[in-house]
N, C-alpha and C positions, 0 to 999 in steps of 0.2 A: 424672320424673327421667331416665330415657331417653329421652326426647327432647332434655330439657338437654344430656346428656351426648355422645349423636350430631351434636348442631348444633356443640358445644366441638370433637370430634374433628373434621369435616367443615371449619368454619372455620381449624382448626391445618394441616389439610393443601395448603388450598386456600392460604393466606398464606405456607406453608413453600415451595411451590411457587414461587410469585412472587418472592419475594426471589430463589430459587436463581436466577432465568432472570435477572435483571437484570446488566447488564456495568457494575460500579461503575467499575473504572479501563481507561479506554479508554488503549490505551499511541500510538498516533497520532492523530493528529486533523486537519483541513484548518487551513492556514496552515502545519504544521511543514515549518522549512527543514533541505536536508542537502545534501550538497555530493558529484555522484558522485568517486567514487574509483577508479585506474588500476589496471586487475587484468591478472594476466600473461596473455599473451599474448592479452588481447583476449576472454577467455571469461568472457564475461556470462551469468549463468545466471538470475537474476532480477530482472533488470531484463530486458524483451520489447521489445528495439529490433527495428526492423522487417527484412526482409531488405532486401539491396543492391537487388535488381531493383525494389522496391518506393519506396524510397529515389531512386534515378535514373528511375523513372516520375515521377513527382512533380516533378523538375526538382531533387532535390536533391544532394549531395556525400557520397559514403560513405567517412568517416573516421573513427573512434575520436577520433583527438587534438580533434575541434570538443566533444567531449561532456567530455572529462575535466577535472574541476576545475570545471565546470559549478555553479554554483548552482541547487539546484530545490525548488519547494515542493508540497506534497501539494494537489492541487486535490478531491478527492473520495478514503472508503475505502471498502470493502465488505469487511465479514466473512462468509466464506464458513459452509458447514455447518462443515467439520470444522475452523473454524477460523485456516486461513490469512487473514492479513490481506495484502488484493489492493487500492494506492493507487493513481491515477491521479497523474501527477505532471506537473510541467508550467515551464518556465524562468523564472525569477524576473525576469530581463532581458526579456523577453514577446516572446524570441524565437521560432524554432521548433527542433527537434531536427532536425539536418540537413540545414538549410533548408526542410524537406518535411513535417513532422509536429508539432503542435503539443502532443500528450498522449502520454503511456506508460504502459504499465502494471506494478506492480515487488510482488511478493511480498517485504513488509517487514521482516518475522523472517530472512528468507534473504538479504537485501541485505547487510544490520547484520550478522549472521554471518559472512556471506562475506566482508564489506569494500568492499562494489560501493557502499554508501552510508552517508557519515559524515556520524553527525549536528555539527549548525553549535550 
């Protein structure tokens, strides 16, 4: 009878476990498209464009106005440990961003809040 009962509790803990870890509703996913959005003066805080020097190595043009109203879709996510969700994102038109840089990378809860990206 103790042994029944030690395998009962051991199997409750071990299945209780597993469910908790599993992430039933993933809130982004690869393919969702959004559209960035014009935020004042230019301060982008989560979306990680690249710097200007970096930008003009490359051969490319550092403007704001080329990115805004941009259509982009999630190419890849990564949930971090504590949570943040960290997309890779990339131009629908299979442009590059700035002429120079084909992927970004944008902390997704803090875009949507901030307004840096509206969902399409």
């Amino acid at each position: 009878m103790k042994n029944l009962f030690f395998s009962v509790v051991i199997s409750l803990v071990l299945f209780s476990n597993y469910t908790v870890a599993q992430d039933t509703n993933p809130s982004f996913k690869k393919g969702d498209t959004f559209k960035i959005a014009q935020v004042d003066s230019n301060d982008y805080e989560a979306i990680q464009f690249p710097k200007a020097n970096f930008i003009i190595k490359k051969g490319g043009i550092f403007s704001y106005d080329r990115v805004v109203n941009e259509e982009v879709e999630i190419h890849s996510v990564d949930k971090k440990e504590d949570g943040t969700v960290i997309a890779t994102i990339k131009r629908t038109s299979r442009g590059k961003f700035f002429n120079s840089h084909k992927y970004l990378k944008v902390d997704m809860e803090k875009a949507l809040e901030r307004g840096e990206l509206v969902r399409i």
